[in-house]
C-alpha positions as CSV (number, residue, x, y, z in Angstrom):
1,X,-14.4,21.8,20.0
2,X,-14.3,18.1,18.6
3,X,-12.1,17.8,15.6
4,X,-10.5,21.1,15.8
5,X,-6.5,21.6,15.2
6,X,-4.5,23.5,17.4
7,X,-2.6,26.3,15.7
8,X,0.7,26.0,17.0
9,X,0.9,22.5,15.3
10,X,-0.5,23.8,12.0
11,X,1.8,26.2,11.9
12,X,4.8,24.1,11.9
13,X,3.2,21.4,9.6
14,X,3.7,21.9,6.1
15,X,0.7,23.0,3.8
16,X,-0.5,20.0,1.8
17,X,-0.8,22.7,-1.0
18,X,2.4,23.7,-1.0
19,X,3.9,23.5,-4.6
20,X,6.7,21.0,-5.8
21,X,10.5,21.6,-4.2
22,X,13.3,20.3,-6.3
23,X,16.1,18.1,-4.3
24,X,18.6,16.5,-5.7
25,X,19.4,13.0,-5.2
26,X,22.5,10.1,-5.8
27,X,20.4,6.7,-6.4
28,X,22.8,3.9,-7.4
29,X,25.8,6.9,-8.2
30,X,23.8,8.9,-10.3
31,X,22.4,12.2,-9.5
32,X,18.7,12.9,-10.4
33,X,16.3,15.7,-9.4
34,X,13.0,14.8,-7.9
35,X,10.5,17.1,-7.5
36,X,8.1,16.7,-4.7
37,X,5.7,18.4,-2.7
38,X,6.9,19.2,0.9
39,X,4.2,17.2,2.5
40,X,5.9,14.1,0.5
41,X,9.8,15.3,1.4
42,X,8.4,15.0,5.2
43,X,6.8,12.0,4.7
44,X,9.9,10.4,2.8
45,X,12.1,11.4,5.8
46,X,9.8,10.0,8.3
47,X,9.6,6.6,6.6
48,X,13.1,6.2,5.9
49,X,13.7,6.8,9.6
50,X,11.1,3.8,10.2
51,X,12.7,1.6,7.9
52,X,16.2,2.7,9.5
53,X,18.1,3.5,6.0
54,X,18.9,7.0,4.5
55,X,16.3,8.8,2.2
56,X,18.2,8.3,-0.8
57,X,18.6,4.4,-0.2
58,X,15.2,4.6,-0.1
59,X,14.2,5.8,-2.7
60,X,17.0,3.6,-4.8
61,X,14.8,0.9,-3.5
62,X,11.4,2.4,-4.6
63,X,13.3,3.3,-7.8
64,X,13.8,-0.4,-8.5
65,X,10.4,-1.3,-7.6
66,X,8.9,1.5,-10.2
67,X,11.3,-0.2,-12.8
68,X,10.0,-3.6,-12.7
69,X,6.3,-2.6,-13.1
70,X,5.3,-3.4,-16.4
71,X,4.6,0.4,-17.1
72,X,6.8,2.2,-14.9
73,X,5.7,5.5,-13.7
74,X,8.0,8.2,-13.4
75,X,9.8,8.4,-10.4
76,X,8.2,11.1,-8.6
77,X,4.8,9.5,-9.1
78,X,6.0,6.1,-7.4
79,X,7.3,7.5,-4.6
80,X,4.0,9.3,-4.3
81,X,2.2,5.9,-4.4
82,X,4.6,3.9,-2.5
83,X,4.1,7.0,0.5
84,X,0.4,6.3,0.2
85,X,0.6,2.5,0.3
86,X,2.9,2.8,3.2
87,X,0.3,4.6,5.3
88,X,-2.6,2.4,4.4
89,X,-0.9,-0.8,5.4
90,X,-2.2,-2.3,8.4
């Protein structure tokens, strides 16, 4: 059937409606909790791994990105929107 899934690989892929998981994280030597759907903890990892630096430095760097907007968002929302920008680059 065109379009369908195979099971085996939604069952290891997390639900997109999964509700938030807290994880705590050091972003310039300061602990802070982030609470993020598991979809977005996956997605996190997997760019981090693309841009070859550990999750935390990246999200230090999306951290100072969020800070310089003129109304910064709160940090769980930017990495939300920086994950979506990533994907829809090019």
């Amino acid at each position: 059937m065109e379009g369908a899934t195979d099971p085996e690989d939604e069952a290891s892929a997390p639900s997109p409606f999964a509700p938030p998981v807290k994880r705590s994280v050091t972003i310039a030597g300061h602990q802070t909790a982030i609470s993020l759907e598991p979809i977005f903890w996956e997605a996190l990892r997997a760019a981090a791994a693309r841009v070859g630096l550990p999750v935390n430095a990246l999200i230090a760097r999306i951290d100072v990105a969020r800070m310089a907007a003129a109304t910064p968002p709160n940090l769980a929302s930017a990495i939300r929107c920086w994950l979506f920008r990533d994907i829809m680059r090019p």
